[in-house]
N, C-alpha and C positions, 0 to 999 in steps of 0.2 A: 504493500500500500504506500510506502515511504518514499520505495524508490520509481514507481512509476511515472506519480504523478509530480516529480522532481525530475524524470527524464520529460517526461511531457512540456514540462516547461523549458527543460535547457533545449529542446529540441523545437518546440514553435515558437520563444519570445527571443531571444538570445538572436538567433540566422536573422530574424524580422530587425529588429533592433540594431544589430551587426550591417547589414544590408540598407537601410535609412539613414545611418550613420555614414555607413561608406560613400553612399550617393550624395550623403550632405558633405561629406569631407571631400570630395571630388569638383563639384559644381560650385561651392560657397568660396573655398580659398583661390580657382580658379580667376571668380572674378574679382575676388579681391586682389589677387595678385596684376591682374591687367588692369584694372584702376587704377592700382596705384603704379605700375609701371608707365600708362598713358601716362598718370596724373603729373608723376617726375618727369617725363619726358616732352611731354608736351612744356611743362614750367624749363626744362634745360633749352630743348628748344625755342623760344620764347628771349629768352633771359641769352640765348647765342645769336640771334634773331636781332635784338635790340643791340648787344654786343655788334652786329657786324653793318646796324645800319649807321649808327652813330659813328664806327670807324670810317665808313665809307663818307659820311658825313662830312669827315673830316678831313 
């Protein structure tokens, strides 16, 4: 009786759990990593951007 319904459980909530988790850790730091990579990159660019019009500027 103990170990059934404690296999029952490591066996349908754990893989469900495990697997929402894995597709959140997949898809969430994705885009947080290209956000803020745009985010820097777009501000580097920008800031090289002004860097090379002011040279020119000049």
């Amino acid at each position: 009786m103990d170990t059934q319904p404690y296999g029952g459980c490591d066996h349908t909530k754990i893989p469900r759990y495990q697997g929402s988790e894995a597709a959140r850790q997949r898809t969430e730091p994705r885009f947080l990593v290209l956000g803020s990579v745009l985010g820097s990159w777009t501000r580097t660019e920008r800031l090289r951007f002004t860097l090379t019009a002011q040279i020119y500027q000049i």
